[in-house]
C-alpha positions as CSV (number, residue, x, y, z in Angstrom):
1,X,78.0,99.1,99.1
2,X,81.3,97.2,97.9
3,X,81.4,94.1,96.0
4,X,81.0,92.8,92.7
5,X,78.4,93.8,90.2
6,X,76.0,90.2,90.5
7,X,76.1,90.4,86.4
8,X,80.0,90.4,86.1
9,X,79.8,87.7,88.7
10,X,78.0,85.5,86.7
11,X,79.5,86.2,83.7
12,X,82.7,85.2,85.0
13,X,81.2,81.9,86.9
14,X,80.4,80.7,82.9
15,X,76.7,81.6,83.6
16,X,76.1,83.5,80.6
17,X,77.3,86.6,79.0
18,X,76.7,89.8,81.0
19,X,73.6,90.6,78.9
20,X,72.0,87.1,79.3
21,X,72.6,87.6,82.7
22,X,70.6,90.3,83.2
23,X,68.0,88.7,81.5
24,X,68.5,86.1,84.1
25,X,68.1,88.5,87.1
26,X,65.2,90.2,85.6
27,X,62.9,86.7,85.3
28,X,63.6,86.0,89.2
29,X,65.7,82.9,88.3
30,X,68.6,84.4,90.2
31,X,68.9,84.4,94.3
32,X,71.4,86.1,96.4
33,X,71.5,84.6,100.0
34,X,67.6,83.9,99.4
35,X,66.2,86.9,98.0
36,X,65.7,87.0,94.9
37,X,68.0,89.7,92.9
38,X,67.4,92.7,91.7
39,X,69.6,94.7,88.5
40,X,72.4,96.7,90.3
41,X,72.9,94.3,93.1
42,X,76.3,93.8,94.5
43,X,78.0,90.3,95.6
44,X,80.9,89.4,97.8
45,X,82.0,86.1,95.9
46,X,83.9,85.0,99.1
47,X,80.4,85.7,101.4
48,X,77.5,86.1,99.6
49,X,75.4,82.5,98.3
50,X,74.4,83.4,94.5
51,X,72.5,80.9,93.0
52,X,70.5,80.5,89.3
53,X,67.8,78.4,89.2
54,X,68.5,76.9,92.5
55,X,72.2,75.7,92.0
56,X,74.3,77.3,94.1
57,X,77.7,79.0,92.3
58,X,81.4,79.2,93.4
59,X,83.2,81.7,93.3
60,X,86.2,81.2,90.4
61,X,89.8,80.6,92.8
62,X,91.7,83.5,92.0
63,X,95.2,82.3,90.6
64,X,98.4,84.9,90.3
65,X,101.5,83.7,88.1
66,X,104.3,85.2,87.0
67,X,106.3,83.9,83.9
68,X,109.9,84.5,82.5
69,X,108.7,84.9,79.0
70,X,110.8,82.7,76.7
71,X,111.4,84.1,72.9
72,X,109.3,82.6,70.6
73,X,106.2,82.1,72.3
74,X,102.6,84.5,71.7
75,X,101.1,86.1,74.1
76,X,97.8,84.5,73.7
77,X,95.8,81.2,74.1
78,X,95.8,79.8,71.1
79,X,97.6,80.6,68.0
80,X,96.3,79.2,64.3
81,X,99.8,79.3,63.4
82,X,100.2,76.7,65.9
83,X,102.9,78.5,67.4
84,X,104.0,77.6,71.4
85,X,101.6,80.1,73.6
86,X,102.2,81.3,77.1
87,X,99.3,79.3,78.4
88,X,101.8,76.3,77.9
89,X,104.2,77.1,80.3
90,X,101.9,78.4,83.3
91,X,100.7,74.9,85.2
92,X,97.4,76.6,86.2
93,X,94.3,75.0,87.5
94,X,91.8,76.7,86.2
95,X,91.6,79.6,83.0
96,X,94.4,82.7,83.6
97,X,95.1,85.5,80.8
98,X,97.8,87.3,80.1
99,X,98.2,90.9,82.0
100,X,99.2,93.1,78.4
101,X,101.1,91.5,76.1
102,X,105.1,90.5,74.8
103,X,105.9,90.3,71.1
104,X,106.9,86.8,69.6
105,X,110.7,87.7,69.8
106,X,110.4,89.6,73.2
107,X,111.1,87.7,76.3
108,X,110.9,88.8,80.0
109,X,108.2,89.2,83.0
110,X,104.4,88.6,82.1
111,X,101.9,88.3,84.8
112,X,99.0,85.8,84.3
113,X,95.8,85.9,86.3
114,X,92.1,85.2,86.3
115,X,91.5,88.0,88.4
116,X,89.5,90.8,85.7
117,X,89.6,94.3,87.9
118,X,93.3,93.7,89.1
119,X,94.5,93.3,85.2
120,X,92.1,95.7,83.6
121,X,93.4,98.2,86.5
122,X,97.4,97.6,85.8
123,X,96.3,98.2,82.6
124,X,94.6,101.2,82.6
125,X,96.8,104.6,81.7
126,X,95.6,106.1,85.3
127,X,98.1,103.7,86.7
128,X,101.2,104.3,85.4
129,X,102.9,100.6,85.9
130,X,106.6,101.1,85.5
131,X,107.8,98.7,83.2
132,X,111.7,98.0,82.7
133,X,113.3,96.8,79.9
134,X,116.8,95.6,78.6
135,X,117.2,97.0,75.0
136,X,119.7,95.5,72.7
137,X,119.9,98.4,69.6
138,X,121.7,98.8,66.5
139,X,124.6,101.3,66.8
140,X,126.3,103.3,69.5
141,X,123.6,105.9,70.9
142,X,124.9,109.3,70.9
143,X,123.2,111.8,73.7
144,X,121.3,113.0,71.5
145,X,118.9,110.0,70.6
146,X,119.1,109.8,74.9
147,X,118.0,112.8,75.6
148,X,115.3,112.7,72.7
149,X,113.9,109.1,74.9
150,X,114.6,110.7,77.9
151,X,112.4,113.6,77.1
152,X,110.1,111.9,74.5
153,X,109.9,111.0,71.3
154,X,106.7,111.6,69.1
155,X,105.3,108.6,67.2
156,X,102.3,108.4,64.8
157,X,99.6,108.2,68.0
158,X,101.7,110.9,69.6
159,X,104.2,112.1,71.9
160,X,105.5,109.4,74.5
161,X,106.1,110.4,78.2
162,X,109.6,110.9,79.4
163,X,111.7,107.5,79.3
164,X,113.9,106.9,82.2
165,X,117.6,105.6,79.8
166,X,120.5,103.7,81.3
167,X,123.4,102.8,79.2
168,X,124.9,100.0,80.0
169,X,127.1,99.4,76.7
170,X,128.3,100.9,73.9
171,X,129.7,100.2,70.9
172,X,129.9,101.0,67.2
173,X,128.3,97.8,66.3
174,X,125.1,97.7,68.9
175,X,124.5,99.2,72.5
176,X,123.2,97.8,75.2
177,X,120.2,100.0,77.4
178,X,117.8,99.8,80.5
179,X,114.9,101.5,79.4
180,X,111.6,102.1,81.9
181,X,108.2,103.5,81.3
182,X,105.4,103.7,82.5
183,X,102.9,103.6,79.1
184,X,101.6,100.2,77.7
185,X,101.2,101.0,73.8
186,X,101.7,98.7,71.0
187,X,105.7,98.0,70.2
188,X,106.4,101.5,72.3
189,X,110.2,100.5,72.9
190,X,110.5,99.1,69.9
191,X,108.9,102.5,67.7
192,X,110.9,104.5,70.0
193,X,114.3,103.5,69.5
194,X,113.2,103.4,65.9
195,X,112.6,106.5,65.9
196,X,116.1,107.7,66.9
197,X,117.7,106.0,64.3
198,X,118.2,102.7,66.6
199,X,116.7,99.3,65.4
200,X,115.6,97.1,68.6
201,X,117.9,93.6,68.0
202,X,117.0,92.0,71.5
203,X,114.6,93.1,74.2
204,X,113.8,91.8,77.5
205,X,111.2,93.0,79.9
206,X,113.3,92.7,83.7
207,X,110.4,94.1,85.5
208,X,106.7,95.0,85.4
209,X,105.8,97.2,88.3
210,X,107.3,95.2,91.7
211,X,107.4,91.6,89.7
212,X,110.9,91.6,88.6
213,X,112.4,87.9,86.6
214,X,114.9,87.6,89.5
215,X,115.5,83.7,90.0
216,X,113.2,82.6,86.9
217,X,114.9,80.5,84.5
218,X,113.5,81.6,81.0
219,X,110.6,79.6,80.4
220,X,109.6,79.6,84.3
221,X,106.3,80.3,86.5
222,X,105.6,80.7,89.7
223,X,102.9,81.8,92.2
224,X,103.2,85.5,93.5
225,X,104.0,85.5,96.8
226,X,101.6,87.2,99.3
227,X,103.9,90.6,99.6
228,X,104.3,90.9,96.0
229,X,100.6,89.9,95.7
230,X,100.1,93.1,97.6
231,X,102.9,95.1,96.5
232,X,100.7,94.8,93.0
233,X,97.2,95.8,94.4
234,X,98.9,99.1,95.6
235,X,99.5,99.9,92.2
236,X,95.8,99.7,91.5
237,X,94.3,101.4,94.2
238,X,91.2,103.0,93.4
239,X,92.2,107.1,94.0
């Protein structure tokens, strides 16, 4: 049977935690179209009727945004610095999340969403979400420092997978690169150009899987349209 697990789904409806929730299912207070609920049962938030206690629960509209990161914002939803946060410049209607994370001084595509599996999916290694970047670096990259991304370069949690490189300018005093993987570990473009002797001075993420920044101003959201919607569940397909 597909669905949603009912504890998740009440979790996410502000219920209570998953844990309170079972407790919840377990004293009979929770009905699914009627009967009362049992631990392991399944929902269809778009079908089934869940109620606790009588009162019925919505389902949570699922919102999809996608942001041209500005520099100088965190990647969180509030900051005790009091430091500009990405929640700002997304006009959602209800409570989104970041998809992964940008560093204060790294600009570029972030997707924001409500919607828990598709995020903790694109997230997940199993994935693979190619992720292009536009890498401003310190120097004039030889081929070897190339061919060291291109194969891999071993940090202090390990070897990286094979970068895909694209120089786009060179010169003594900085170079100019497209850089794409497909990991999601902490500061990976900036430890790997680090690593080959090439402090990151600018970085810009252009695309994250098929959401790319094309006609977003810096500092710019907008709803995913349904094909790219789409485009982005393929990614996450269960296998």
């Amino acid at each position: 049977m597909g669905g949603q697990r009912l504890q998740k789904f009440l979790a996410a409806a502000g219920v209570a935690s998953r844990r309170a929730s079972e407790e919840l299912i377990r004293e009979g207070r929770v009905t699914v179209n009627g009967a009362t609920a049992e631990l392991g049962s399944k929902v269809d938030p778009d079908r089934d009727q869940v109620r606790v206690d009588g009162r019925l629960l919505a389902a949570e509209a699922k919102e999809y945004w996608l942001l041209n990161k500005p520099a100088g914002f965190v990647t969180t939803a509030s900051d005790p610095q009091g430091r500009g946060t990405v929640l700002e410049l997304v006009p959602a209607a209800g409570r989104v999340f970041p998809v992964g994370r940008l560093d204060l001084d790294t600009s570029g595509v972030l997707l924001l969403t409500n919607d828990g599996d598709l995020a903790n999916r694109l997230l997940h290694p199993r994935y693979g979400v190619d992720k292009l970047y536009e890498v401003e670096v310190e120097g004039m990259l030889n081929e070897a420092a190339i061919e060291r991304l291109e194969q891999g370069v071993t940090l202090e949690d390990g070897m990286t997978a094979p970068a895909e490189v694209k120089v786009e300018k060179l010169t003594p005093e900085g170079s100019r690169i497209s850089l794409k993987i497909h990991e999601g570990r902490k500061r990976q473009v900036k430890r790997m150009l680090a690593a080959v002797g090439h402090p990151v001075r600018g970085l810009h993420r252009r695309r994250f899987g098929p959401l790319a920044d094309a006609g977003l101003q810096s500092g710019e959201s907008r709803w995913l349209s349904p094909r790219e919607l789409e485009a982005l569940r393929r990614y996450a397909e269960e296998e």
